[in-house]
C-alpha positions in Angstrom: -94.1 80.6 -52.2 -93.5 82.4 -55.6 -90.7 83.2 -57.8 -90.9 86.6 -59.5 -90.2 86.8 -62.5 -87.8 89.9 -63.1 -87.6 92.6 -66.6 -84.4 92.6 -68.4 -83.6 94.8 -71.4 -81.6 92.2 -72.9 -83.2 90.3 -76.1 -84.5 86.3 -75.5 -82.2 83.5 -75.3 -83.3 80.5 -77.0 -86.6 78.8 -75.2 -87.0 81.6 -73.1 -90.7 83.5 -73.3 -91.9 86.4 -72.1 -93.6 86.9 -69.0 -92.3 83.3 -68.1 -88.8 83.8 -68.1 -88.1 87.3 -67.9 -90.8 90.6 -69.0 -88.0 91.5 -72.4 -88.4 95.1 -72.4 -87.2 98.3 -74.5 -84.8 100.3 -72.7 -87.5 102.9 -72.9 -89.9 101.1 -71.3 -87.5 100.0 -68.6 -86.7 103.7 -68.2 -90.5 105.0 -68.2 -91.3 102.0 -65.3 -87.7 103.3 -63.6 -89.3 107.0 -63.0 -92.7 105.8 -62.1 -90.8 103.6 -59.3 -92.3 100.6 -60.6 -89.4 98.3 -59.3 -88.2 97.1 -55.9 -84.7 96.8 -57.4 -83.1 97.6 -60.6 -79.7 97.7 -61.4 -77.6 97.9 -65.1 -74.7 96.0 -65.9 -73.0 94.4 -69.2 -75.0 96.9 -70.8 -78.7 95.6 -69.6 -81.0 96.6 -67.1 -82.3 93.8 -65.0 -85.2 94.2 -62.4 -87.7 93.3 -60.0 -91.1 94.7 -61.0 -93.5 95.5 -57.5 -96.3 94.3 -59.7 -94.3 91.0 -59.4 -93.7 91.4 -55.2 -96.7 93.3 -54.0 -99.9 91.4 -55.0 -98.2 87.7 -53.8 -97.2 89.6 -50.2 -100.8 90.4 -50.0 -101.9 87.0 -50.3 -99.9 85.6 -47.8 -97.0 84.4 -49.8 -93.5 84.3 -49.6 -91.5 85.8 -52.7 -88.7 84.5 -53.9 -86.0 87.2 -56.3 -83.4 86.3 -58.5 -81.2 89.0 -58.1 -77.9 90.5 -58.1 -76.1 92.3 -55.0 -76.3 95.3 -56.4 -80.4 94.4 -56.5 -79.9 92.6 -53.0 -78.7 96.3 -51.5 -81.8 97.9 -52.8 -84.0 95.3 -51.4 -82.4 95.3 -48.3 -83.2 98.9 -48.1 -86.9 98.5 -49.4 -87.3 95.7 -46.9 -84.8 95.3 -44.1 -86.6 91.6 -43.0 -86.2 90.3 -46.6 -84.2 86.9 -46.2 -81.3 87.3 -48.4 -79.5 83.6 -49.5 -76.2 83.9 -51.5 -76.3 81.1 -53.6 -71.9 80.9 -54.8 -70.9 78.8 -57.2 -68.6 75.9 -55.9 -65.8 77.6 -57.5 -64.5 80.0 -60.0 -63.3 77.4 -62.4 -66.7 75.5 -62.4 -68.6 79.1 -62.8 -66.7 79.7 -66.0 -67.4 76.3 -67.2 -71.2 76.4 -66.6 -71.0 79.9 -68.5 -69.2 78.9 -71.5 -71.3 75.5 -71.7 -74.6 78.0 -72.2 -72.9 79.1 -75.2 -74.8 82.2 -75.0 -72.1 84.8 -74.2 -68.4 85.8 -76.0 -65.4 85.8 -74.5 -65.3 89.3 -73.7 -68.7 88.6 -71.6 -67.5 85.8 -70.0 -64.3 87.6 -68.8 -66.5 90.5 -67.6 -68.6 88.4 -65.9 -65.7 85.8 -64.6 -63.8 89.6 -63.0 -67.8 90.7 -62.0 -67.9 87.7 -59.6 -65.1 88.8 -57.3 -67.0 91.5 -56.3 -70.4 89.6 -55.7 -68.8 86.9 -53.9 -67.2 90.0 -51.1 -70.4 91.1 -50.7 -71.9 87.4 -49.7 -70.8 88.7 -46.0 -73.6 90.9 -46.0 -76.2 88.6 -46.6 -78.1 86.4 -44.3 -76.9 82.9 -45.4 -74.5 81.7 -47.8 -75.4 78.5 -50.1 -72.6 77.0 -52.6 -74.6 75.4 -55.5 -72.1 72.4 -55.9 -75.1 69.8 -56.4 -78.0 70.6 -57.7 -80.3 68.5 -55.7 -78.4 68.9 -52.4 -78.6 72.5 -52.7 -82.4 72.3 -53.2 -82.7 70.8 -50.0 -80.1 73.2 -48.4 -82.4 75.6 -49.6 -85.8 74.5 -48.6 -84.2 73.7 -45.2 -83.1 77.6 -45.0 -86.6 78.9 -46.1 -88.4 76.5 -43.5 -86.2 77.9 -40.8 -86.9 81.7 -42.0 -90.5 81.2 -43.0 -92.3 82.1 -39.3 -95.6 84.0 -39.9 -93.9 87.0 -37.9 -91.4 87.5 -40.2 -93.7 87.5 -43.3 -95.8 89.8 -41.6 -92.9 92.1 -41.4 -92.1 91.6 -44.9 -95.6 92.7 -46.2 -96.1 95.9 -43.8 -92.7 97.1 -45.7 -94.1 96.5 -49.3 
């Protein structure tokens, strides 16, 4: 398994590198890779473009791997239709009250963000009907294993095969 690591136009948060945490690039950039179809899924919102690069998806595929993508629904939809076998896990938070607590202990966002985000969530959490499983993150450690139990079950050799002959 691998996780990709996805491009954002937003600047670094503390501790975070590039290339490890996110690629940080110029809205230009983003834009040239954008017409060159460079990404799986993009999608802007709170004024940022985040993205999957297939530089990121493609080579790891090849090799056999599973890919794992931290992505929005809005990114979710396009994968979907770039790879309709693509597993796609929901991971909710436990509840809205806990999700607005975990934002404002980041301490990385005003008020105005966290509200946009807090109103953004109603809408992700409707689309969680459309994905293949539905995880609520209320403990860390459980979830893992909820997790790892959900990719065992989808990880069959068929299904990764379909996976790759979409990429």
């Amino acid at each position: 398994m691998a996780l990709a690591v996805s491009a954002t136009t937003r600047k670094p948060r503390e501790g975070e590198v590039d290339g490890s945490s996110y690629y940080f690039l110029s809205e230009e950039e983003f834009a040239k890779r954008v017409e060159e179809n460079a990404f799986v899924e993009w999608d802007g919102h709170f004024g940022k473009c985040y993205g999957t690069l297939w530089s990121e998806v493609t080579p790891r595929l090849e090799d056999g791997q599973s890919v794992i993508l931290e992505i929005d629904v809005n990114g979710a939809a396009n994968v979907r239709n770039n790879a309709p076998n693509a597993v796609l896990i929901f991971i909710a938070p436990p509840s809205l009250e806990q999700l607005e607590e975990r934002l404002r202990s980041r301490g990385s966002e005003s008020e105005e963000q966290i509200a946009k985000r807090l109103e953004r969530v109603q809408m992700e959490l409707e689309s969680a009907r459309s994905y293949d499983e539905v995880l609520v993150n209320d403990d860390l450690d459980a979830a893992l294993v909820k997790l790892e139990g959900l990719i065992d079950t989808y990880e069959t050799d068929e299904r990764k095969q379909h996976v790759r002959d979409e990429a």
